[in-house]
GUPATOR-525354 format. One line per 4 residues: their letters; for each residue x, y, z of C-alpha. Coordinates in nm, 4 decimals, padded with zeros to 6 digits. Layout:
N
A> X Y Z  ...
end
This chain:
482
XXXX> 11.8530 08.3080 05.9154  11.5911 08.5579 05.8396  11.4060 08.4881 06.0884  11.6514 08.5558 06.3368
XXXX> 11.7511 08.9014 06.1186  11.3874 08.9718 06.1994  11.4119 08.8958 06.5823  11.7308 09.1101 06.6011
XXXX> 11.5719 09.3994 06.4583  11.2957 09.3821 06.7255  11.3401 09.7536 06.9595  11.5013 09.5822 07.2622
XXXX> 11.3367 09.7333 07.6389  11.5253 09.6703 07.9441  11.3891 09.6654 08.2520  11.5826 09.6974 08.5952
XXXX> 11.4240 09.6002 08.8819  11.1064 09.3760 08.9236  10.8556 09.5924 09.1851  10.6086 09.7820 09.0866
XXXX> 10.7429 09.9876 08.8329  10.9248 09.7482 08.6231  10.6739 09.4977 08.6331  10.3597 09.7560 08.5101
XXXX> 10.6142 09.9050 08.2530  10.6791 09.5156 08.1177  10.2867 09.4671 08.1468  10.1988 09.7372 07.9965
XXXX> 10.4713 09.6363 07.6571  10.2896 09.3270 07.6178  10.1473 09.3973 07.2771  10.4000 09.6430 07.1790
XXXX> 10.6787 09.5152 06.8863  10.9731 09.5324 07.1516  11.1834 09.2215 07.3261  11.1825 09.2811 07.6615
XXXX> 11.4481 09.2023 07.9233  11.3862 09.1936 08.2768  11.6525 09.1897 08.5121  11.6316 09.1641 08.8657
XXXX> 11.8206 09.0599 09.1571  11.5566 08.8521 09.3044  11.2988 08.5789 09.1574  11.0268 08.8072 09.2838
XXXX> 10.8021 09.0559 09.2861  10.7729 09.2067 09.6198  10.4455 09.3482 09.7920  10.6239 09.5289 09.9737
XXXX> 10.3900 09.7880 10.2073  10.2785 09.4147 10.3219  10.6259 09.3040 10.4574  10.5726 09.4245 10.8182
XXXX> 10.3068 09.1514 10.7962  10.5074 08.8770 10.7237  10.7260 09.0086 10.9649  10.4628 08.9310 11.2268
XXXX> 10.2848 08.6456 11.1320  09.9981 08.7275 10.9374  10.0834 08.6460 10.5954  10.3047 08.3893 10.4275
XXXX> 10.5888 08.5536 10.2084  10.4224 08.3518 09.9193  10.0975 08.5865 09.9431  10.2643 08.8957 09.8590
XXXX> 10.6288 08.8177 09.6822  10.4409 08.5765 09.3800  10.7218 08.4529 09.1235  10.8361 08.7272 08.8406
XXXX> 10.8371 08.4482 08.6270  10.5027 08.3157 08.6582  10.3513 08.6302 08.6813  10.4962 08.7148 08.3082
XXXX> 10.4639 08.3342 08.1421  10.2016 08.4238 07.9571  10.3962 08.7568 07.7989  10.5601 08.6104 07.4964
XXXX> 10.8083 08.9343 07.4680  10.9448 08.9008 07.8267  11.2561 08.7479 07.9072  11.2795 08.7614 08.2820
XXXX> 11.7089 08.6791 08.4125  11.8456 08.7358 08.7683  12.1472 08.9060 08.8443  12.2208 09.2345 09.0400
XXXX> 12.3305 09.5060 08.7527  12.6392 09.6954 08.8814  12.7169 09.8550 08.5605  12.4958 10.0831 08.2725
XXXX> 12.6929 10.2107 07.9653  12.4731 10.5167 07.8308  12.6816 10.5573 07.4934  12.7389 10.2155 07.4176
XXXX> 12.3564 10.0798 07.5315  12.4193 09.7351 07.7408  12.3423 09.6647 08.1150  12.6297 09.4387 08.2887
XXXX> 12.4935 09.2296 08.6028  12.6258 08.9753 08.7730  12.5133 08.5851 08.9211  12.7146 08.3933 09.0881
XXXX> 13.0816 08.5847 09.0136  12.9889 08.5391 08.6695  12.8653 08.8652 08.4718  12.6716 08.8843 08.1558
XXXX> 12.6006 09.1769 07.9731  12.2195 09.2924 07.7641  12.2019 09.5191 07.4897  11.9217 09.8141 07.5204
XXXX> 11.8057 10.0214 07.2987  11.5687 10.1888 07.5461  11.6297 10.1128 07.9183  11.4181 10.1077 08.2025
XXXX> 11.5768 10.2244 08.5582  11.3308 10.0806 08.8349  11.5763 09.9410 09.1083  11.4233 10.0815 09.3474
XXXX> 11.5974 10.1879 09.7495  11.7349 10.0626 10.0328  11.6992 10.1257 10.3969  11.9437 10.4225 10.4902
XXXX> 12.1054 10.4261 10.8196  12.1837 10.8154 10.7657  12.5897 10.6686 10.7487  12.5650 10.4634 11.0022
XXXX> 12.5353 10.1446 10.8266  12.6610 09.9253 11.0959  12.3229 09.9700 11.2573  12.1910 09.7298 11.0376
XXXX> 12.3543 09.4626 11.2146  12.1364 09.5087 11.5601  11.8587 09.6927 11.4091  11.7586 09.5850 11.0386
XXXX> 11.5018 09.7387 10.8131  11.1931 09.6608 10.6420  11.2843 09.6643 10.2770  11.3027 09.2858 10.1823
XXXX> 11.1763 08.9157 10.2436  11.5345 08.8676 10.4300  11.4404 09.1676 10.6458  11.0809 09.0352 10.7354
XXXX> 11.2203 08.6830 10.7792  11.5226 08.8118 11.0096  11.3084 09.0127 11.2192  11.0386 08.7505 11.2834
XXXX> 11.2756 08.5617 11.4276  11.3975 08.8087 11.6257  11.0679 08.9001 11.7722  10.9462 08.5720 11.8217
XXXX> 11.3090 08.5089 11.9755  11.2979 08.7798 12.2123  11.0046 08.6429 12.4180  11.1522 08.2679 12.4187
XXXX> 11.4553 08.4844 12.5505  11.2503 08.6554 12.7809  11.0811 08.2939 12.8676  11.4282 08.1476 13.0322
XXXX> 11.5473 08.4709 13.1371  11.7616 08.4517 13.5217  11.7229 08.8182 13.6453  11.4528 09.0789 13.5936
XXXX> 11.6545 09.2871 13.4032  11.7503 09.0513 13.1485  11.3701 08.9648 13.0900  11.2845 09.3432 13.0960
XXXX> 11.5632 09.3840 12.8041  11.3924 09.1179 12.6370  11.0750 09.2353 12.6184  11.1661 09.6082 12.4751
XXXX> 11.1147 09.6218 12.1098  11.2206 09.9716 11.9255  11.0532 10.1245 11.6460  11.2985 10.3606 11.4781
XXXX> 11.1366 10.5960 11.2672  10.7638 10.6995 11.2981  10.6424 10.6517 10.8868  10.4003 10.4551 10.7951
XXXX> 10.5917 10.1060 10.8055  10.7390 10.2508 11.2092  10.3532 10.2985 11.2900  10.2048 09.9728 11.1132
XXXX> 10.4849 09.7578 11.2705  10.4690 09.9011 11.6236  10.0858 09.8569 11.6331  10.1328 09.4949 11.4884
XXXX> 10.4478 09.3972 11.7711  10.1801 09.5275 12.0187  09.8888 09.3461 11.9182  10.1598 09.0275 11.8704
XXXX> 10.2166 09.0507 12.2660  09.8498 09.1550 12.3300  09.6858 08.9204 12.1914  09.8405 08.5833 11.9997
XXXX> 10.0702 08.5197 12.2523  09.8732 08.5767 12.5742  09.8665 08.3176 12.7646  10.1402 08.0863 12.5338
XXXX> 10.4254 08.1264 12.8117  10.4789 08.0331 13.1388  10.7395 08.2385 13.3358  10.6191 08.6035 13.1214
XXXX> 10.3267 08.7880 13.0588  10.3684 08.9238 12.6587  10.1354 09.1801 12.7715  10.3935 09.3314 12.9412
XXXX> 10.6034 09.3822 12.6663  10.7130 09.7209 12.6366  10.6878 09.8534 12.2589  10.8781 10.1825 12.1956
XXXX> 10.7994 10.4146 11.8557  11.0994 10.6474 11.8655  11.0877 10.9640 11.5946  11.3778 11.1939 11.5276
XXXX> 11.0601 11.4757 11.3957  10.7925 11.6258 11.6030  10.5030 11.4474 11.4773  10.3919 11.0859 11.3753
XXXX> 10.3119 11.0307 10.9910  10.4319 11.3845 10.9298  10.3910 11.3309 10.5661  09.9845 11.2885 10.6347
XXXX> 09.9639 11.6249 10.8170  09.8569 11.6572 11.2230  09.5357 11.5496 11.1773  09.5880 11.2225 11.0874
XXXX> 09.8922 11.1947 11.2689  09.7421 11.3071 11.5855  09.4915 11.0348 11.5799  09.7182 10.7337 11.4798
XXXX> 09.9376 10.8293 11.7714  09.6643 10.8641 11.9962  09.5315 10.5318 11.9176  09.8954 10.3520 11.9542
XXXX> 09.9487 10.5068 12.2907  09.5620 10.3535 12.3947  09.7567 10.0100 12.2421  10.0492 10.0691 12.4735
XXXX> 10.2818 10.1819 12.2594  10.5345 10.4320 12.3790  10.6163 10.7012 12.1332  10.9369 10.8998 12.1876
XXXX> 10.9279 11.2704 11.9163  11.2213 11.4409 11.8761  11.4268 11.1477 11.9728  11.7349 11.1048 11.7386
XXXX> 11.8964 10.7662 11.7394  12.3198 10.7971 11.8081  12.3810 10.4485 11.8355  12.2474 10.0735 11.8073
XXXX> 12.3901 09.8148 11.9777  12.3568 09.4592 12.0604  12.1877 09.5589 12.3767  11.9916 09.8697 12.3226
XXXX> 11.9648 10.2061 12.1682  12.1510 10.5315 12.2440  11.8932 10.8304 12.2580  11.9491 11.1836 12.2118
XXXX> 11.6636 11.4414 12.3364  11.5878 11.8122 12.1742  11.8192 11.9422 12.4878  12.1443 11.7544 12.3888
XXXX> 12.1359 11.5184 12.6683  12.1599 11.1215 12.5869  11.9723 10.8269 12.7581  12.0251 10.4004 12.6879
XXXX> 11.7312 10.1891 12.6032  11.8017 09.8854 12.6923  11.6292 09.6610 12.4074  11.7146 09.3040 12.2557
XXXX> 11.5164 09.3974 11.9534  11.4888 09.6492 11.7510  11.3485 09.7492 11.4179  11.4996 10.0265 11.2064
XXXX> 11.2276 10.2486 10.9375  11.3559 10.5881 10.9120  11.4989 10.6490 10.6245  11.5480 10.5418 10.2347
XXXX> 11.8691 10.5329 10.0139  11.8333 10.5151 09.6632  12.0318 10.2460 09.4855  12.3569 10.3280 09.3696
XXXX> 12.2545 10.2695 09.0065  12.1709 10.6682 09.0284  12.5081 10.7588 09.1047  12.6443 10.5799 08.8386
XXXX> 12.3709 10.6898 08.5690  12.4360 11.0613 08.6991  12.8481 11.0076 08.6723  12.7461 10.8872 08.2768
XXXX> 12.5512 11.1279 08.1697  12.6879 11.4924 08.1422  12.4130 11.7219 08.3741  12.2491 11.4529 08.5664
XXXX> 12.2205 11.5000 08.9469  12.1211 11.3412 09.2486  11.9417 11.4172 09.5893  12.0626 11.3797 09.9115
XXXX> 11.9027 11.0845 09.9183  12.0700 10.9639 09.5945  11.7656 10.9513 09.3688  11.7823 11.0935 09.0090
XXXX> 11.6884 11.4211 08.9398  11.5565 11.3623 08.5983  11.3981 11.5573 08.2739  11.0004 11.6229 08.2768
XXXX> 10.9804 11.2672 08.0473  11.1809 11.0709 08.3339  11.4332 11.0495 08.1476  11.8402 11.1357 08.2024
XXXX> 12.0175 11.4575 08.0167  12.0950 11.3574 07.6424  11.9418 11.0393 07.6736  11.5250 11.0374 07.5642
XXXX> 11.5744 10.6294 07.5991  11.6962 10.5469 07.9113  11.4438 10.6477 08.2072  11.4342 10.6528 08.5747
XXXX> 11.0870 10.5318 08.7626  11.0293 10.4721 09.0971  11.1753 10.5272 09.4255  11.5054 10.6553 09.2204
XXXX> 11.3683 10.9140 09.0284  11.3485 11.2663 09.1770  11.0217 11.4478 09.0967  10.8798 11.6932 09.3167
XXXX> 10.4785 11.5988 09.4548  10.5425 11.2536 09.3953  10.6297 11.0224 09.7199  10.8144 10.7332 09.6930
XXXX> 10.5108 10.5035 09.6962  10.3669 10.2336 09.4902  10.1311 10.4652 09.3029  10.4231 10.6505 09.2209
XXXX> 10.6066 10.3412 09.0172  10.3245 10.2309 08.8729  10.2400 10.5612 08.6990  10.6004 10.6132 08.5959
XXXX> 10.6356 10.2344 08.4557  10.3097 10.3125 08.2749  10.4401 10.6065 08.1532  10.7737 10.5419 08.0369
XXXX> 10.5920 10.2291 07.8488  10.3853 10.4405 07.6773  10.6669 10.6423 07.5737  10.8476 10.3470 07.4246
XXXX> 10.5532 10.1814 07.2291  10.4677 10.5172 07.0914  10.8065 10.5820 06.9722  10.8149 10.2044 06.8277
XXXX> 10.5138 10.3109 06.6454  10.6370 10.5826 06.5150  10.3468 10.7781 06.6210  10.5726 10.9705 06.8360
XXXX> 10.9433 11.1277 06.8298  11.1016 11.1879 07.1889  11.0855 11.5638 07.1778  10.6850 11.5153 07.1047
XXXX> 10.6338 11.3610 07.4677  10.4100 11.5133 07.7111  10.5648 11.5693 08.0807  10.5137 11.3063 08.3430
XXXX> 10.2067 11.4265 08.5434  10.1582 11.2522 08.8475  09.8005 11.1674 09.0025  09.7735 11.1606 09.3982
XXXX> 09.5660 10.9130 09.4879  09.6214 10.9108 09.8460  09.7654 10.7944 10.1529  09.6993 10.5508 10.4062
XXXX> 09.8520 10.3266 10.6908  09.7206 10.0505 10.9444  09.7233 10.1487 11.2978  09.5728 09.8589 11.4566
XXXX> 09.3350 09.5513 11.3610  08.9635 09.7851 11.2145  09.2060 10.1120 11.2435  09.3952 10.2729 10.9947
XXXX> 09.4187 10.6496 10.8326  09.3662 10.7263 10.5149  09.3870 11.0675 10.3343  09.3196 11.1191 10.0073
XXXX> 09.3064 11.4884 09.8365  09.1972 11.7474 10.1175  08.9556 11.4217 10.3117  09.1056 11.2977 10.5751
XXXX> 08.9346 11.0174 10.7366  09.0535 10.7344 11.0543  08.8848 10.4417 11.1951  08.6902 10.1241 11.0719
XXXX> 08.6114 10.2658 10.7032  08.9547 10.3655 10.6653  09.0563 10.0384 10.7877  08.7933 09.9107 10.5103
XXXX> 08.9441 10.1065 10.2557  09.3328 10.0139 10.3356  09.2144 09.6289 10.2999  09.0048 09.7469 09.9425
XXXX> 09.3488 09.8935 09.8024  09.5701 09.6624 09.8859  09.4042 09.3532 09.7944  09.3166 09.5051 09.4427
XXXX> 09.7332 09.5544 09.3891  09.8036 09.1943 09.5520  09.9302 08.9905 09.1916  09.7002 08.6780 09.1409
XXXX> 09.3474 08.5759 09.2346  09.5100 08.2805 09.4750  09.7245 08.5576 09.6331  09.4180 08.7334 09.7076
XXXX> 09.2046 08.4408 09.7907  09.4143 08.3386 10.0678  09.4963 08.6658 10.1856  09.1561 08.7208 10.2484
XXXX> 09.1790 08.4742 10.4409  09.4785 08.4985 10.6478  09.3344 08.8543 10.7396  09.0183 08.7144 10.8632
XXXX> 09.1776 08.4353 11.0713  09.3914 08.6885 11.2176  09.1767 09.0090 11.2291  08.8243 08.8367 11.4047
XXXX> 09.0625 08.6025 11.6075  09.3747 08.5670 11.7870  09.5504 08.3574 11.5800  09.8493 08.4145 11.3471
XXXX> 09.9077 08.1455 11.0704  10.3108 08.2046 11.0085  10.4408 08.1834 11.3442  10.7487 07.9922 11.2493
XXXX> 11.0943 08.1387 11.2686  11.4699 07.9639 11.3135  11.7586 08.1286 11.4008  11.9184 08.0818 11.0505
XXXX> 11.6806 08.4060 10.9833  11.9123 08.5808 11.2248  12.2348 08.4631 11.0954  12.2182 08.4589 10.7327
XXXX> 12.2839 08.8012 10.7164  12.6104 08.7257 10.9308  12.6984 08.4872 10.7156  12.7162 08.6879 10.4155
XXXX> 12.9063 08.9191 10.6237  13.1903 08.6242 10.6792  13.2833 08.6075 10.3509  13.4191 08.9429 10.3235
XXXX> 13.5652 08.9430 10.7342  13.5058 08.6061 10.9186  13.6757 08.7701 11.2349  13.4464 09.0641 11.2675
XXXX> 13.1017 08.8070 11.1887  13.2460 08.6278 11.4884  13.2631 08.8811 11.7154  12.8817 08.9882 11.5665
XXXX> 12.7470 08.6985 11.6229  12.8952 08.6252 11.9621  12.7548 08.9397 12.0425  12.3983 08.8625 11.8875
XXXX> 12.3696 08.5081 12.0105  12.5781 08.3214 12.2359  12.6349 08.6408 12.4761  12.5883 08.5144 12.8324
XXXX> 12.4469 08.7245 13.1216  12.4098 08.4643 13.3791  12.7435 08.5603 13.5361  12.8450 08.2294 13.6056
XXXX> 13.0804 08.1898 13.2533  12.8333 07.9637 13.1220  12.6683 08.0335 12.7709  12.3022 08.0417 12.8613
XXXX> 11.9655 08.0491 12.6795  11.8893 08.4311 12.7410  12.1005 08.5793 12.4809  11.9678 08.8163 12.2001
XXXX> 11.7552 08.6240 11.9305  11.8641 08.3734 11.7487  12.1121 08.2222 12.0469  12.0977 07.8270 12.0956
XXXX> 11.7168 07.7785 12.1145  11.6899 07.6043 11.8240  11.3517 07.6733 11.5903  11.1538 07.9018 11.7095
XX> 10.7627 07.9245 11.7226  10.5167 08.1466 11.8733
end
């Protein structure tokens, strides 16, 4: 009995959300006297600047999304339980999530907001259906198979145009993940797959970067910009600025141009990175608590400590918090888990009261993006460098990050298998990647995921009546390999 009057007096942490904020914040409470209770909505922590890798071949989804579990066995104080938290009672301190239609609720006595965002579709969330994004494993998986799909399309294609359709991937959105993934499609067609069909060339695929600003990378100034777009369009790629998006479709893209006039693209696949949403876990923390606000983007505008109004214990890290200077980047998390830890154990200690705390003070420590295989741009401070070292350096960063020395190990070697040859090691993709998300969809309106995936797979432009292998990705193929 006392000893479980001794467990119950413990200072009880939760922690929403398993990237890289939660998971440094529960690292970093490893030796503090606090229980700690992770919840997340997947059984993962995701790498996730590496996705657009998976997404063409390169790396496994086991390399960079390692078990939360496993990575925390060995922290005693960690209790790690899935479920997707749709509720957060400030005044009465418990977190209610749900698995499986059942929900359970966790006690907090100082909480730790790190769910991260979504892809946003600027309201136009029915995009996602032709075009998703790049913010999950389900995303990389989907669009693998749609890539890889498009050019066994493309393969038993009747008419030109069908094969040209086919072989048009779009890039919405020009930021780093647009740029890295663009690059990667063209080196895909380039280079693994030359040679691997009979009735296309991949070569001539057609890869299209299309940017609603003026400028590629904006974020990393012209400079930088300038030269990853100039070494795209020596790749192939066609880059479309000032080119706003107005519709996705099963068969294309609607484009507007700066003079108001509109223009199709007829693609099969497309890829959408232009935007981020915030989870919805900010709205509700901001309708809770008397004075918080959100962006347009719906991330938490909170208090110097990263904290909410009237509430020192419960903070916001990560992509949902709202802090001017800091991006919504991995380095960003990390610092804010680290420092919302700190805040915690010090309290714990009694070494410090919340009012004592020192503002959150964010250190740059750069930017960067692949371009190509040996090309990438880094920037960090006022030096801006491109090239081979930068490449160098975007390898040296992320493999340091990457959880696990067998992670690493056989990332290392993935990359050189894939970077020095032509080869691509995960190359396998079924349809079910495609329709999963449809699926899911059924539950809620089985009529409409009909129509969606009629539309997506079975669609027949043979003109004969008959239901023929040249529909969008994921049609009646079967598995799919490169």
């Amino acid at each position: 009995m006392n000893a479980e009057n001794s467990v119950a007096q413990r200072h009880r942490v939760v922690v929403i959300g398993s990237g890289f904020g939660g998971l440094f914040a529960c690292k970093h409470l490893r030796r503090a006297d606090v229980d700690i209770t992770l919840i997340s909505k997947t059984s993962t922590h995701l790498f996730q600047p590496l996705l657009y890798q998976v997404a063409t071949g390169i790396l496994s989804v086991g390399e960079i999304a390692p078990a939360t579990r496993i990575v925390l066995r060995k922290q005693q104080n960690v209790r790690v339980i899935m479920g997707d938290v749709d509720d957060i009672d400030v005044e009465g301190g418990t977190v209610t999530s749900r698995l499986l239609n059942q929900d359970y609720v966790t006690p907090f006595d100082s909480l730790i907001v790190a769910a991260g965002a979504q892809q946003s579709y600027f309201g136009n969330d029915h995009f996602a259906t032709y075009a998703p994004g790049m913010k999950t494993i389900d995303d990389a998986l989907e669009l693998r198979a749609r890539i890889l799909g498009s050019f066994e399309e493309a393969e038993l294609a009747s008419d030109q145009e069908t094969r040209d359709r086919f072989m048009t991937f779009c890039v919405v959105g020009a930021g780093p993940t647009g740029v890295e993934l663009a690059g990667q499609i063209a080196e895909l067609a380039d280079r693994t797959l030359d040679g691997t069909f009979r009735n296309i060339d991949t070569r001539d695929a057609r890869v299209i970067l299309i940017e609603g600003a003026g400028a590629v990378l904006a974020p990393m100034g012209p400079k930088l910009g300038k030269k990853a777009q100039q070494r795209l369009e020596k790749m192939g790629v066609e880059i479309q600025l000032n080119a706003i998006v107005t519709n996705v479709d099963a068969r294309g893209v609607t484009v507007k141009d700066p003079d108001g006039t509109e223009r199709r693209i007829e693609s099969a696949c497309k890829v959408w990175s232009a935007g981020v949403q915030a989870s919805g876990l900010g709205k509700i923390l901001a309708e809770k608590s008397k004075g918080t606000e959100v962006d347009r983007a719906g991330r938490v505008i909170v208090e110097p400590d990263l904290t909410i109004k009237g509430y020192p214990n419960i903070f916001v890290i990560g992509d949902l918090m709202s802090v001017p200077g800091v991006p919504g980047q991995a380095q960003g998390a990390i610092q804010g888990g680290t420092y919302a830890a700190k805040a915690i154990k010090a309290e714990v200690a009694h070494k410090q009261t919340p009012d004592q705390r020192q503002p959150f003070k964010y250190f740059d420590k750069g930017s960067m993006a692949t371009v190509s295989r040996f090309n990438a741009v880094c920037q960090v401070g006022k030096l801006e460098f491109s090239g081979f070292f930068a490449w160098l350096a975007w390898l040296g960063l992320h493999l340091w990050y990457l959880v696990g020395f067998r992670s690493r190990f056989v990332t290392v070697l993935e990359w050189m298998i894939s970077f020095l040859g032509r080869h691509r090691g995960q190359m396998a993709a079924t349809e079910q990647w495609v329709f999963a998300r449809l699926a899911l969809e059924a539950l809620d309106n089985p009529d409409e995921a009909r129509q969606l995936a009629k539309q997506i797979g079975t669609e027949s432009s043979s003109g004969n009546g008959k239901s023929v292998a040249n529909a969008e990705p994921g049609g009646s193929t079967g598995q799919r390999a490169g």
